[in-house]
N, C-alpha and C positions, 0 to 999 in steps of 0.2 A: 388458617388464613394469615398471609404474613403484609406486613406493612412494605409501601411503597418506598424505595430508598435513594432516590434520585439525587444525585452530585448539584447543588445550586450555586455552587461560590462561584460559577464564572459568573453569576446574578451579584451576592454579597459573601462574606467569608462567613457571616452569622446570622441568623436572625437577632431583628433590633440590636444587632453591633453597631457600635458607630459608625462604620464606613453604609448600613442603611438607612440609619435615622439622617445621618448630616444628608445622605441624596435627598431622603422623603423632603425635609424639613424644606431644605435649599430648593424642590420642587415647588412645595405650598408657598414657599417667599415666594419666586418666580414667577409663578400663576397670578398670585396675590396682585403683585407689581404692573403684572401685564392687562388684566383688567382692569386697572384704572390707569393704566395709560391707553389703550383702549378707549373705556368709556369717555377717557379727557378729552378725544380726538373730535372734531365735525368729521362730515360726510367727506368722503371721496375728493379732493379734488386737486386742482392743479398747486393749492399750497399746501398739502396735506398729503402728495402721492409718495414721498421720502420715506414720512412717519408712518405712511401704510403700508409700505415695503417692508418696514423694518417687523411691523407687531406682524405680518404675515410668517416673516421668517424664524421672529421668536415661539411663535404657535407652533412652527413645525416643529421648531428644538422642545418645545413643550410635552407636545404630542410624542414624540420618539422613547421620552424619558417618562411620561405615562405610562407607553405601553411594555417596556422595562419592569418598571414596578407592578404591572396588572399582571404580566405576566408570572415571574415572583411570585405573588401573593396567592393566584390559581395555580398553582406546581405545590406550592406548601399546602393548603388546604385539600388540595384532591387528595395527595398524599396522607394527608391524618385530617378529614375531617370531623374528628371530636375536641382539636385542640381549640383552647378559649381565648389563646393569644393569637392566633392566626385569623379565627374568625373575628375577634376586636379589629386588628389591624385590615381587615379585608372593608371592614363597619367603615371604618378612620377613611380610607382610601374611596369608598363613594359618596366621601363630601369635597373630597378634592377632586375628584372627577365631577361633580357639580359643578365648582368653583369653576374646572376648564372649561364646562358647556357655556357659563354663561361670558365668556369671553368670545365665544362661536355667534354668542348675541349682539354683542357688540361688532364681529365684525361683518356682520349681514346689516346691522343698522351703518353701519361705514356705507358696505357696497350697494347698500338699496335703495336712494336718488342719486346716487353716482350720476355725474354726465358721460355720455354717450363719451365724448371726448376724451375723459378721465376716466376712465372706464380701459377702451382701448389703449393709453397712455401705460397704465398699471401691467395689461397680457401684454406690453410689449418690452417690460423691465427685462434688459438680460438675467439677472440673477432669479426672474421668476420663470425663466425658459421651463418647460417638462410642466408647469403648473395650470396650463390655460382649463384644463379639461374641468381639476377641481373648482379653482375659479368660476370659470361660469354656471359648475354646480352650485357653489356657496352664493352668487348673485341669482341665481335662479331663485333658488330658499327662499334668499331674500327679497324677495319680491311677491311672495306669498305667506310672507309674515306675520304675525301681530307688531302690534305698538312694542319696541322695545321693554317696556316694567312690566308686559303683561309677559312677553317672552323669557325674562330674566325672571317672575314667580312660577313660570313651568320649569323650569332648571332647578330650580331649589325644590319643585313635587318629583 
């Protein structure tokens, strides 16, 4: 049986080389960062539709560079599942994937007494054009939610 030998540097040149540690790291700031401007925000509305434009779009850049590095890290581990550095760093990587979920809390507690108004105001931002469909998945969510601390202790189970 021989081992899987797959080319990943268009991912990183190395495993935990610099050029992955500074993306992972500059990920977890980011995240970090975005959750509590997130959580800083009230709900939805006509002086807040700017700032909820913006944490939408940083979630996406969020989310794109997640799945960058999930990817990564499932390519190494299928490849030599016995290594203890891959499986540590795969560990490392589902609490930063926690961290992004409960940023997904905060922005269901944004969209979930949204006014009707502010609501449509937001699917109608040009820069969120292509978006309406997730959107009103994520307010749908949101609206069959728990309490925000009860939803941000399931992110962290």
């Amino acid at each position: 049986m021989s081992l899987m030998n797959w080319d990943l540097t268009s991912y990183f040149p190395d495993f935990d080389g610099p050029e992955m540690r500074t993306f992972r790291d500059q990920l977890r700031a980011d995240i970090d960062g975005l959750g509590k401007r997130a959580g800083g925000l009230t709900s939805l509305g006509e002086d807040t539709l700017v700032e909820w434009e913006e944490v939408l779009l940083s979630c996406e850049e969020v989310s794109r560079r997640l799945s960058h590095l999930d990817s990564y890290l499932s390519c190494l581990t299928a490849a030599d599942t016995a290594n203890e550095d891959y499986k540590g760093e795969e560990a490392a990587f589902a609490l930063t994937e926690a961290a992004a979920d409960k940023i997904t809390v905060e922005l269901k507690r944004g969209l979930r007494d949204a006014s009707q108004d502010s609501w449509e105001a937001l699917l109608a931002r040009p820069v969120l054009d292509g978006c309406q469909h997730f959107l009103q998945r994520l307010r749908h969510e949101a609206q069959q939610t728990m309490e925000p601390a009860n939803e941000r202790l399931n992110a962290d189970l």
